[in-house]
C-alpha positions in Angstrom: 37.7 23.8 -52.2 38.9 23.1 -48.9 39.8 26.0 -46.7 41.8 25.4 -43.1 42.8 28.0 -40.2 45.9 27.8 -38.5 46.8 29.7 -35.1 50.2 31.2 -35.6 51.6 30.3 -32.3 55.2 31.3 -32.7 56.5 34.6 -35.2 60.0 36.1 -34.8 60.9 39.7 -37.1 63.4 41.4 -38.2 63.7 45.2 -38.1 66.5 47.6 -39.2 67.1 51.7 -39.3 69.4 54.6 -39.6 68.4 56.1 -36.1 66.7 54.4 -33.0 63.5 56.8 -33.2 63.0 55.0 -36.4 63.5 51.3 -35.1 61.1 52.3 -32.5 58.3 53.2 -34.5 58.5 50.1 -37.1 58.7 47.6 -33.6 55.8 49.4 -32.6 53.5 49.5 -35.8 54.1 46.0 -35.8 53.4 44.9 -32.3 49.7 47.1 -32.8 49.7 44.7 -35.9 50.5 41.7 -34.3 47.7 42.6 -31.3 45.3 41.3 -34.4 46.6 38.0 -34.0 46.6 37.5 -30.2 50.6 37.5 -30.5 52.3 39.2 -27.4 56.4 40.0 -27.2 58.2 37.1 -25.9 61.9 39.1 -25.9 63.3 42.1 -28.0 66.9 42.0 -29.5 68.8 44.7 -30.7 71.9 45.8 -31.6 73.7 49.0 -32.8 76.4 49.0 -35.7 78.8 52.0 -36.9 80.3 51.2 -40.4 83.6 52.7 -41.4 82.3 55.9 -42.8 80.7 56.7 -39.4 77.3 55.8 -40.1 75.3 53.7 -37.5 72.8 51.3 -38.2 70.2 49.9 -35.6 68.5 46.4 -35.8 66.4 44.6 -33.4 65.0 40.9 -33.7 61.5 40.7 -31.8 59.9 37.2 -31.1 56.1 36.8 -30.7 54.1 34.6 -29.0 50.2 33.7 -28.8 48.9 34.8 -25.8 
């Protein structure tokens, strides 16, 4: 059996929400989860969408790098 580490150098995610409190705290819970891996933000996307029934939607796109 042969068994192999790889550092993940590069990791890009994908959030979404129905309010910004929401994307906030699932960015966050992540980046605390990414610490584990040495992975730092590299940049934050986001952007805010309002369908035709009035509803907004928030979504962000986060990219992590080793440190």
């Amino acid at each position: 059996m042969d068994f192999q580490l790889d550092m993940i150098k590069d990791k890009v995610e994908f959030f979404e929400a129905t309010d910004i409190k929401t994307l906030e705290k699932k960015i966050n819970e992540q980046i605390e989860n990414n610490k584990a891996l040495l992975l730092r933000i590299h940049s934050i996307s986001h952007q805010m969408h309002v369908d035709e029934h009035g509803r907004t939607y928030y979504s962000a796109v986060v990219h992590f790098r080793a440190n």
